[in-house]
FIZASE-528847 format. One record per residue (C-alpha): residue number from 1; x, y, z. Coordinates in nm, 3 decimals, padded with zeros to 5 digits, always signed. Each point is the difference from the previous one (the first is absolute). Layout:
# residues N
> NUM, X, Y, Z $
...
END
This chain:
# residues 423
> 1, +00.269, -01.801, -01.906 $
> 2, +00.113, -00.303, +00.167 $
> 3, +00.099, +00.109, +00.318 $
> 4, +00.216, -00.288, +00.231 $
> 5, -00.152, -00.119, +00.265 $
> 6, -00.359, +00.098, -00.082 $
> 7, -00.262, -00.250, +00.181 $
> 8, -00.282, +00.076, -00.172 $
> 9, -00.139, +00.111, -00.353 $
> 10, -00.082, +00.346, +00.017 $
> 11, -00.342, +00.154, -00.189 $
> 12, +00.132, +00.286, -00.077 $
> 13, +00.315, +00.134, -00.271 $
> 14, +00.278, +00.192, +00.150 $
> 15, +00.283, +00.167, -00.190 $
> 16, +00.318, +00.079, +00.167 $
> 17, +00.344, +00.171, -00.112 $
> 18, +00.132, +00.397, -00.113 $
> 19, -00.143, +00.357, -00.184 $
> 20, +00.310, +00.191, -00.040 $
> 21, -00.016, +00.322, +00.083 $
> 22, +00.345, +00.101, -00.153 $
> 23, +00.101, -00.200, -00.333 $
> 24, +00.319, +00.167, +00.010 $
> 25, +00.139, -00.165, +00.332 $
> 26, -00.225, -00.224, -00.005 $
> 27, -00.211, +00.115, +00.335 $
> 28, -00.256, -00.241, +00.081 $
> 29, -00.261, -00.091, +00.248 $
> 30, -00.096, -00.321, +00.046 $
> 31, -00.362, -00.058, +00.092 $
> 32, -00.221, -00.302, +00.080 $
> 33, -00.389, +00.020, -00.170 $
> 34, -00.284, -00.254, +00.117 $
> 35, -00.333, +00.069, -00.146 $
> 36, -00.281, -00.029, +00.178 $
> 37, -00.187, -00.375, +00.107 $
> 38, -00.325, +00.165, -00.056 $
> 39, -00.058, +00.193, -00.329 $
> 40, +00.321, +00.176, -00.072 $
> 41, -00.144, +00.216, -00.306 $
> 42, -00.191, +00.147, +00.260 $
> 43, +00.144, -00.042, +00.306 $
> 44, +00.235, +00.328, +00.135 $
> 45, +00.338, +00.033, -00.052 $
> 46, +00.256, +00.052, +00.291 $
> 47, +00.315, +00.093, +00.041 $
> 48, +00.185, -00.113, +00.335 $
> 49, +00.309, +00.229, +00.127 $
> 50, +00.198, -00.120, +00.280 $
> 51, +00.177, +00.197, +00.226 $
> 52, +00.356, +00.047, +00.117 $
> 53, +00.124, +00.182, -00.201 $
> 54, +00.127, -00.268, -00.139 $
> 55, -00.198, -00.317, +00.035 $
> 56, -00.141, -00.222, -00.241 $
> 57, -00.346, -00.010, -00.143 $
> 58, +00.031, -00.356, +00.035 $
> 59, -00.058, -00.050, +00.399 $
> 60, -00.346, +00.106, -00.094 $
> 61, -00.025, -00.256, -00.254 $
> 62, +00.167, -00.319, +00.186 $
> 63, -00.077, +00.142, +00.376 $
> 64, -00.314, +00.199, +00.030 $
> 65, -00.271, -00.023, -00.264 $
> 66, +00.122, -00.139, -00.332 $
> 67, -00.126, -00.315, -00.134 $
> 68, +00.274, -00.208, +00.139 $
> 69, +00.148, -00.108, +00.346 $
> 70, +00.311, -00.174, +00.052 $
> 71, -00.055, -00.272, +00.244 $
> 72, +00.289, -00.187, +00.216 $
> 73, +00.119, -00.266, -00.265 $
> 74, +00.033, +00.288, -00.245 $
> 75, -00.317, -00.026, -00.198 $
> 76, -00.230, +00.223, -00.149 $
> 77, -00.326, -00.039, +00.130 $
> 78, -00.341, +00.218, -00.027 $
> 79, -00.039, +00.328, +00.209 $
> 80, -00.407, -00.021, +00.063 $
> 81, +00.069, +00.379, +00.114 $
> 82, +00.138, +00.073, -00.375 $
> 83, -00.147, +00.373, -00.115 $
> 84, -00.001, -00.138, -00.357 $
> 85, -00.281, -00.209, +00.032 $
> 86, -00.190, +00.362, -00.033 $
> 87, +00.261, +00.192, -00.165 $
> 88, +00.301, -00.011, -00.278 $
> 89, +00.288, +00.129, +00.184 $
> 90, +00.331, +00.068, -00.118 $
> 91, +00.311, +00.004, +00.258 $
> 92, +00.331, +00.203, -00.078 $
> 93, +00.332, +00.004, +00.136 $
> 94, +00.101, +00.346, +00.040 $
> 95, +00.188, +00.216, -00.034 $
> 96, +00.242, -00.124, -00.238 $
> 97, +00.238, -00.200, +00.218 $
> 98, -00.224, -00.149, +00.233 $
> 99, -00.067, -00.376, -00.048 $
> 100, +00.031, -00.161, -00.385 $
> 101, -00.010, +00.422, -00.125 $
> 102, +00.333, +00.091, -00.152 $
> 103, +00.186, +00.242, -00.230 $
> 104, +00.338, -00.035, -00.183 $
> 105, +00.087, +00.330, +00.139 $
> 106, +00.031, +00.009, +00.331 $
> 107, -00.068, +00.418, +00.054 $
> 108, -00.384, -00.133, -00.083 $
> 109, +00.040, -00.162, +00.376 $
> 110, +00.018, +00.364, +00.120 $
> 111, -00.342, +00.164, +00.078 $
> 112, -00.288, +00.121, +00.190 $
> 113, -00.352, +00.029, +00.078 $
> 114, -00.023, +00.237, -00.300 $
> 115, +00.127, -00.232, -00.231 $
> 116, -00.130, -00.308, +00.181 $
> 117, -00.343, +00.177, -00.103 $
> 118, +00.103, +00.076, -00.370 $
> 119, +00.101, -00.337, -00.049 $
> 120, -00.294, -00.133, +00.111 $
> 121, -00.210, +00.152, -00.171 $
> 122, +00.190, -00.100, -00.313 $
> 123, -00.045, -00.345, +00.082 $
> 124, -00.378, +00.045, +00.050 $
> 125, -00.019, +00.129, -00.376 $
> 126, +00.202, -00.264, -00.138 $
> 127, -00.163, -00.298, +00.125 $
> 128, -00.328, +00.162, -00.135 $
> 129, +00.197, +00.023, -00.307 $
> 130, +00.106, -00.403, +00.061 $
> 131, -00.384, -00.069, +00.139 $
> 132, -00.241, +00.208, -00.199 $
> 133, -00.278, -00.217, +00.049 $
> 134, -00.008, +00.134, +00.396 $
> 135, +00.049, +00.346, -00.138 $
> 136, -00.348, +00.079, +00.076 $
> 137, -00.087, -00.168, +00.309 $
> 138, +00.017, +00.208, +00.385 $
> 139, +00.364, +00.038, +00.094 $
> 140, +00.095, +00.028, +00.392 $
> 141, +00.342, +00.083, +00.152 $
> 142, +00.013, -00.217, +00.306 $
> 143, +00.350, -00.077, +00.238 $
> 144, +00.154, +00.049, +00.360 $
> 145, +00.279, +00.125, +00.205 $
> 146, +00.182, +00.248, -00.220 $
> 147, -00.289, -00.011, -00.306 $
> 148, -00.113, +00.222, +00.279 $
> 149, +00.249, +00.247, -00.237 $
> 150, -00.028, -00.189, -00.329 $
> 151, -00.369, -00.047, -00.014 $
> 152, -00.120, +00.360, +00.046 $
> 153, +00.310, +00.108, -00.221 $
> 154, -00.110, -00.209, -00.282 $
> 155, -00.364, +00.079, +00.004 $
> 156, +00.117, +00.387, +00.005 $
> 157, +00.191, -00.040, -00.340 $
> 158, -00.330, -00.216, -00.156 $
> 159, -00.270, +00.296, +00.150 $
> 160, +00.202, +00.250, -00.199 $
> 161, +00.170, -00.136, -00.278 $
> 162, -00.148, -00.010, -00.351 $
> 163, -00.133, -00.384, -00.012 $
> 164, -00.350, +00.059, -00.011 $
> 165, -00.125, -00.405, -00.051 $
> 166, +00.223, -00.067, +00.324 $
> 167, -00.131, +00.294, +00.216 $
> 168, -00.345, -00.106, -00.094 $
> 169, +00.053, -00.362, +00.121 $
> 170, +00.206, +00.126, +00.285 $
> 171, -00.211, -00.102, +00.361 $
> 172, +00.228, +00.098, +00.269 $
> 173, +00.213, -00.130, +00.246 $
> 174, +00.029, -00.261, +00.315 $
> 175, +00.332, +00.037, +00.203 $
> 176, +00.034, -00.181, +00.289 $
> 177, +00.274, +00.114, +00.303 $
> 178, +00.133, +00.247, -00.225 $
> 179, +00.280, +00.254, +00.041 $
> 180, -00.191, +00.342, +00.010 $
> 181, +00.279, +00.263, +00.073 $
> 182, -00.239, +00.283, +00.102 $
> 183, +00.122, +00.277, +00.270 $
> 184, -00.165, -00.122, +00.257 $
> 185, +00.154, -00.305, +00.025 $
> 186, +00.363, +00.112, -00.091 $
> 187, -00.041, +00.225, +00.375 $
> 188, -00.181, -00.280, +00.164 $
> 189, +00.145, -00.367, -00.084 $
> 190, +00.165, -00.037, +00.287 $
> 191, -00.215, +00.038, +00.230 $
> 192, -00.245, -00.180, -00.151 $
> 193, +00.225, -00.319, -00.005 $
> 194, +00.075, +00.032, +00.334 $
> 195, -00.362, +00.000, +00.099 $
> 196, -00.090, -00.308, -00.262 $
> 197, +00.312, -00.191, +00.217 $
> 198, -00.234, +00.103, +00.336 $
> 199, -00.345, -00.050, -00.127 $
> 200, +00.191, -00.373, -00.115 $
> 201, +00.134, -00.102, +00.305 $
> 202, +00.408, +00.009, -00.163 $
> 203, +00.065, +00.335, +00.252 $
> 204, -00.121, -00.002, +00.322 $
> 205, -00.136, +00.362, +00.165 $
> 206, +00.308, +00.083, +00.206 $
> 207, +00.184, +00.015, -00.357 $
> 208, -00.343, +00.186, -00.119 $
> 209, +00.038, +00.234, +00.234 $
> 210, +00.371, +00.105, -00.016 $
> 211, -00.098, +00.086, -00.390 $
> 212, -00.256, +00.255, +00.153 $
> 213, +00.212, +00.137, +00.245 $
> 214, +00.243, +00.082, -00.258 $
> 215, -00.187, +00.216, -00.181 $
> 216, -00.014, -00.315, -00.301 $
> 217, -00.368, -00.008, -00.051 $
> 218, +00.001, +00.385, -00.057 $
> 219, +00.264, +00.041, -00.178 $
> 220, +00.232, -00.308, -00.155 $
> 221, +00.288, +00.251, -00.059 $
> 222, +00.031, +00.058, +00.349 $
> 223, +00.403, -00.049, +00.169 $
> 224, +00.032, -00.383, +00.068 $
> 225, -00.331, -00.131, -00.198 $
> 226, +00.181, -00.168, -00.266 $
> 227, +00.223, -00.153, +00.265 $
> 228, -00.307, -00.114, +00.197 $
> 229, -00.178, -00.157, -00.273 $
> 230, +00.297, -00.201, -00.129 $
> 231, +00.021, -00.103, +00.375 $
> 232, -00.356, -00.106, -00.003 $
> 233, -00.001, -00.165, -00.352 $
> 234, +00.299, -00.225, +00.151 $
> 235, -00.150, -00.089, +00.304 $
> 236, -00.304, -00.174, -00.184 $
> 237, +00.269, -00.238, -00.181 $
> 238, -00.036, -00.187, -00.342 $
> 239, -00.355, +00.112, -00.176 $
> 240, -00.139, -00.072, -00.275 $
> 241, -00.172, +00.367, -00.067 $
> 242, -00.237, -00.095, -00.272 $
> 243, -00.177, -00.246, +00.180 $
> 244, -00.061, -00.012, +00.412 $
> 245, -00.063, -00.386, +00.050 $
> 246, +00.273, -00.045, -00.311 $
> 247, +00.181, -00.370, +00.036 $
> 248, +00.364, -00.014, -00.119 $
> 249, -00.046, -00.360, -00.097 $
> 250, -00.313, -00.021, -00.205 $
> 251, +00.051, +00.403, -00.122 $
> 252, -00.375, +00.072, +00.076 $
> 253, -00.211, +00.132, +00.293 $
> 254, -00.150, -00.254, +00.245 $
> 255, -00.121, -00.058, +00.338 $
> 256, +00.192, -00.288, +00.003 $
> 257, +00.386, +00.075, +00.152 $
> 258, +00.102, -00.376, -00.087 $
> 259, -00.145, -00.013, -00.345 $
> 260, +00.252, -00.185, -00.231 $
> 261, +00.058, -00.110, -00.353 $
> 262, +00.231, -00.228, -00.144 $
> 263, +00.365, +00.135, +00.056 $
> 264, -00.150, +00.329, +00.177 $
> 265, -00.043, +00.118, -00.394 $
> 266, -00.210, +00.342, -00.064 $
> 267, -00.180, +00.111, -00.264 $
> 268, +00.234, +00.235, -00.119 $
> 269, +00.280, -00.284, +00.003 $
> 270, -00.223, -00.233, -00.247 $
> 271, -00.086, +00.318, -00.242 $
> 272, +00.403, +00.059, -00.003 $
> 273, +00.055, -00.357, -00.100 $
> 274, -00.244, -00.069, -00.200 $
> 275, +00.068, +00.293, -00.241 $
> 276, +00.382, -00.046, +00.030 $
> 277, -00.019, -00.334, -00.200 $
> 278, +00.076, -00.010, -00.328 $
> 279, -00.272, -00.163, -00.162 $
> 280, -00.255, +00.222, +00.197 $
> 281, +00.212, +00.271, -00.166 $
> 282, -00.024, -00.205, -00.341 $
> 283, -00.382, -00.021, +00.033 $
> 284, -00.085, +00.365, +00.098 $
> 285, +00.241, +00.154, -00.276 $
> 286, +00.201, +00.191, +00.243 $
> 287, +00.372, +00.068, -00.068 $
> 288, +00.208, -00.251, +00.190 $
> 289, +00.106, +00.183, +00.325 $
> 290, +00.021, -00.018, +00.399 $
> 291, -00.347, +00.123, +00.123 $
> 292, -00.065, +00.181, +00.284 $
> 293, -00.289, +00.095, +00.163 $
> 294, +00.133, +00.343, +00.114 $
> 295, +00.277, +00.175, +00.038 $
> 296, +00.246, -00.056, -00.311 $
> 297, +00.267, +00.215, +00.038 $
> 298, -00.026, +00.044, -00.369 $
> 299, -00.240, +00.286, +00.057 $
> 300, +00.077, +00.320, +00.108 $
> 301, -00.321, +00.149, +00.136 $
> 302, -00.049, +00.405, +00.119 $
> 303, -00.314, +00.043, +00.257 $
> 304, -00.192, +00.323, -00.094 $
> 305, -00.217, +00.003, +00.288 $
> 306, -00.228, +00.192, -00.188 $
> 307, -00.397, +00.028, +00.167 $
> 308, -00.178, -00.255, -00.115 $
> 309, -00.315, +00.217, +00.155 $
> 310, +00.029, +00.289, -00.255 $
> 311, -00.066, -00.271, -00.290 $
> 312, -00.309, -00.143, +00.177 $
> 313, -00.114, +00.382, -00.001 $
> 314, +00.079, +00.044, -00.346 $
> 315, -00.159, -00.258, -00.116 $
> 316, -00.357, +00.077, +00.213 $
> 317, +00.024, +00.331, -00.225 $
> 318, +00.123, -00.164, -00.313 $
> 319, -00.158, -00.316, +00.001 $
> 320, -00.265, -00.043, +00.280 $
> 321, -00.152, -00.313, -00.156 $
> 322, +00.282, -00.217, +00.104 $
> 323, -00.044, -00.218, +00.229 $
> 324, +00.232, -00.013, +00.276 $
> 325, +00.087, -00.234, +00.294 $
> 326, +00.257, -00.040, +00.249 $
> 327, -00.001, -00.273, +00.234 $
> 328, +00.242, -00.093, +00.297 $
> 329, +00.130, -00.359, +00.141 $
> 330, -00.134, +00.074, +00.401 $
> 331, +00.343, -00.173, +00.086 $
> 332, +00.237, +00.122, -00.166 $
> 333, +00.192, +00.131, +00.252 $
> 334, +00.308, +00.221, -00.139 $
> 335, +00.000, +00.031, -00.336 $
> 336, -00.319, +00.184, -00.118 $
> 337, -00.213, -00.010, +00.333 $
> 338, -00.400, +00.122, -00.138 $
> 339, +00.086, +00.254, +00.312 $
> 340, +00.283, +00.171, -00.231 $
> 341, -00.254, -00.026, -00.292 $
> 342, -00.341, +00.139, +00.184 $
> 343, +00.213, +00.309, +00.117 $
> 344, +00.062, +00.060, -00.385 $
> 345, -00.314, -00.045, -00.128 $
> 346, -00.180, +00.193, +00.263 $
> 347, +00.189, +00.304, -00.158 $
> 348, -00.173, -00.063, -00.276 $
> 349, -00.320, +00.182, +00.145 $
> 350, -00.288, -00.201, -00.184 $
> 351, -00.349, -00.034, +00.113 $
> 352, -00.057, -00.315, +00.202 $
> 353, -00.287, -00.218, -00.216 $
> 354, -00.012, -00.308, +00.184 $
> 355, +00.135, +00.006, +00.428 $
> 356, +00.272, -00.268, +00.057 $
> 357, -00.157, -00.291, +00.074 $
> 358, +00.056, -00.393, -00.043 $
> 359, -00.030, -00.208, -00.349 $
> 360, -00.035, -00.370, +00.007 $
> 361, +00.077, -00.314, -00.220 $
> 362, -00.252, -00.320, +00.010 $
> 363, +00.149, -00.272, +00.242 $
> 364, -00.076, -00.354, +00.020 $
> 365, -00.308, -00.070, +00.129 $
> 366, -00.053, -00.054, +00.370 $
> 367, -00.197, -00.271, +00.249 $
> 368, -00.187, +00.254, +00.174 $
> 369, -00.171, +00.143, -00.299 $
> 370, +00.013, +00.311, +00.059 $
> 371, +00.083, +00.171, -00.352 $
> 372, +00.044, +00.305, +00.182 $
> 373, +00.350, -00.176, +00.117 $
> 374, +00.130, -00.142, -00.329 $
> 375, +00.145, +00.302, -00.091 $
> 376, +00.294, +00.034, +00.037 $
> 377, +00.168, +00.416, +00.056 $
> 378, +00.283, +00.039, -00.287 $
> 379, +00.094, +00.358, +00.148 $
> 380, -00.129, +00.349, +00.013 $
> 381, -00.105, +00.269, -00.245 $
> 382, -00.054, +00.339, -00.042 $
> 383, -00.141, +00.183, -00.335 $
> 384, +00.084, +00.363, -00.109 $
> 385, -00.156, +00.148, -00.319 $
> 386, +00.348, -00.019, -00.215 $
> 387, +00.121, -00.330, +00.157 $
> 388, -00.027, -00.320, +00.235 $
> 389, +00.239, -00.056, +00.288 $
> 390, -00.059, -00.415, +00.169 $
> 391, +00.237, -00.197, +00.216 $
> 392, +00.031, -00.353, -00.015 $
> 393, +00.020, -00.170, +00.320 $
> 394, +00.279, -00.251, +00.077 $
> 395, +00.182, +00.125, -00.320 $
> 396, +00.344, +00.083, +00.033 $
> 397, +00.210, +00.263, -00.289 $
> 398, -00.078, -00.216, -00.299 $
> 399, -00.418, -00.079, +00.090 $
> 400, -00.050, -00.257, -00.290 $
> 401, +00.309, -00.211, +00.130 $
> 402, -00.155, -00.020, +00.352 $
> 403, -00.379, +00.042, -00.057 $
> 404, -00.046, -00.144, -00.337 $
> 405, -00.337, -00.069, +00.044 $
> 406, -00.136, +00.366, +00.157 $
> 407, +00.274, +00.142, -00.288 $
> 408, -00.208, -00.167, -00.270 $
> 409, -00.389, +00.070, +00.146 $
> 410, +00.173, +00.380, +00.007 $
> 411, +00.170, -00.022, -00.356 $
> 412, -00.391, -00.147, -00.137 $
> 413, -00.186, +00.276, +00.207 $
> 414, +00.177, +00.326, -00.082 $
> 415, +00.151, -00.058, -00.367 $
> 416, -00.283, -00.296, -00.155 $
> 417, -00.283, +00.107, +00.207 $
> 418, +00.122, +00.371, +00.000 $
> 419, -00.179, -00.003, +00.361 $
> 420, +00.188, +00.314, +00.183 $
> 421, -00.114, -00.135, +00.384 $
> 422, +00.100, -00.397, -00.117 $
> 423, -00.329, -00.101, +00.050 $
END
């Protein structure tokens, strides 16, 4: 592959381009494979689902941990943070219609969560078929946002369908901010929000207090809450939800409020460009066509809403050897807050392992001395005996885009190391 643009010679191959799911319309997903930099025949294979519904698998490749950044001048550059200098991992656009994935009938741009999963788990077979040589190494399901639905919705249909070679090399899971669903939630998201906005500083108590005295935190169905939180929601002004320190010019999280780049361009802007030229579109085998990152109105996408929680329980009857973490961006602020996702998973009744505590990531070394100091705290974790729940601190909705490096000690720990407390 000669991709435009590219700075560097890579060390590892990388395939790029379609399975087709549907020869007769000609339904195909388009998918981009990098092996891994380290030994690939070995190495575990991952399969990175991005959220939406309806974004590309490709903002993980170009913005969070693929092997490749875009830099200012357009370049392709070396992501020291890339997960496939431990693993081969393969990232998909789907459903069909999101990104370079496309039919010739457009009623395939109709679907669901049910037949997000199905179709997903068709692709998974057929680049086994296309890549037999990884059809024995580990396999891991790993994504954000709305793989919150996908992930556990794939991994259901590979516990208990009939491929025995793939439920053998089948790990388990690592979502991160994900979309859970569970009953809890649905009577309590509200609320919750409104006391993220407090504990944030975006609401101040007077406006805390008026939600109380409402009868909001009790109940979010009470006359005049919906009113009252749209009020409150307004009175904050423009946010950026997934991340609270988020900077509209460079489209990441910093400290920094006057942090520029050239032309006030964001990551998401270079990603759209990039992959909207033609011979970027040449080199990757993609069908000429307008990419977008999310949202093409081509699709037509039904929420199911479905509980994510009952599949985790399935699966710690079904399947308790998987291994299973969820982790949260500590600052992401609106979209998936870790509150919204502790409630969930405290439903989940498991026996606490390991108390929430701190884990750390080397730091540079320091004048004092004192090695005690040179580590640095990554976020907070908490081990049950069916899964792992850690934050990541600083780390907005998409963690590897904003803490690449804690994202990476975290990816190495849990899935490489298979250490449950990221030690």
């Amino acid at each position: 592959m000669d991709l435009p643009g590219l700075s560097f010679q890579p060390n590892f191959n990388q395939f790029s381009g379609y399975l087709t799911l549907n020869a007769t319309t000609d339904k195909s997903m388009f998918y981009w494979f990098v092996e891994s930099q380290n030994n690939p025949a070995n190495d575990p294979l991952l399969i990175w689902l991005q959220g939406g519904p309806g974004c590309s698998g490709l903002i993980g490749f170009f913005q969070e941990h693929g092997p490749f950044l875009i830099n200012t001048s357009g370049e392709l550059v070396s992501n020291p943070y890339s997960w496939n200098r431990l693993a081969n991992v393969v990232y998909i656009e789907s459903p069909v219609g999101v990104g370079f994935s496309y039919s010739n009938d457009s009623n395939d741009y109709i679907t669901n969560d049910n037949q997000t999963a199905s179709e997903n788990y068709q692709f998974v077979q057929l680049f086994l078929q296309e890549f037999p040589q990884f059809s024995q190494n580990e396999f891991w399901i790993t994504g954000e946002s709305y793989a919150g639905v996908y992930g556990p919705m794939l991994a259901n249909l590979i516990v208990t369908g009939s491929d025995s070679q793939l439920i053998s090399n089948f790990q388990g899971f690592a979502l991160g901010n994900p979309v859970t669903s569970c009953p809890e939630l649905k009577a309590n998201d509200l609320n919750i929000q409104i006391q993220t906005f407090y504990w944030n500083g975006l609401i101040g108590l007077r406006s805390l207090r008026e939600w109380e005295i409402n009868g909001c935190a009790q109940s979010e169905i009470a006359p005049g809450c919906g009113k009252l939180y749209k009020k409150l929601v307004e009175s904050i002004g423009p946010l950026e939800g997934d991340d609270l320190y988020y900077n509209y010019c460079t489209g990441n999280g910093t400290l920094d409020a006057f942090a520029q780049t050239p032309d006030c361009i964001t990551m998401s802007e270079q990603t759209t460009r990039y992959l909207n030229r033609a011979d970027v579109q040449a080199a990757i085998f993609a069908k000429p066509q307008v990419w977008m990152e999310c949202g093409n109105p081509r699709l037509d996408y039904s929420l199911q809403g479905q509980n994510m929680m009952a599949y985790y329980q399935s699966f710690f009857q079904i399947a308790p050897q998987l291994n299973i973490m969820v982790y949260s961006g500590d600052v992401d602020i609106s979209t998936v807050p870790h509150a919204k996702t502790q409630l969930c998973l405290e439903g989940l009744e498991r026996h606490l392992v390991q108390p929430w505590g701190r884990w750390s990531v080397p730091g540079p070394k320091l004048l004092s001395g004192d090695a005690t100091k040179q580590n640095i705290t990554a976020g907070f974790v908490e081990v049950y005996d069916t899964y792992t729940f850690a934050t990541v601190k600083g780390a907005g909705h998409e963690v590897p885009t904003y803490q690449p490096a804690f994202a990476y000690h975290m990816f190495e720990r849990f899935i490489i190391n298979k250490s449950k407390n990221l030690q």
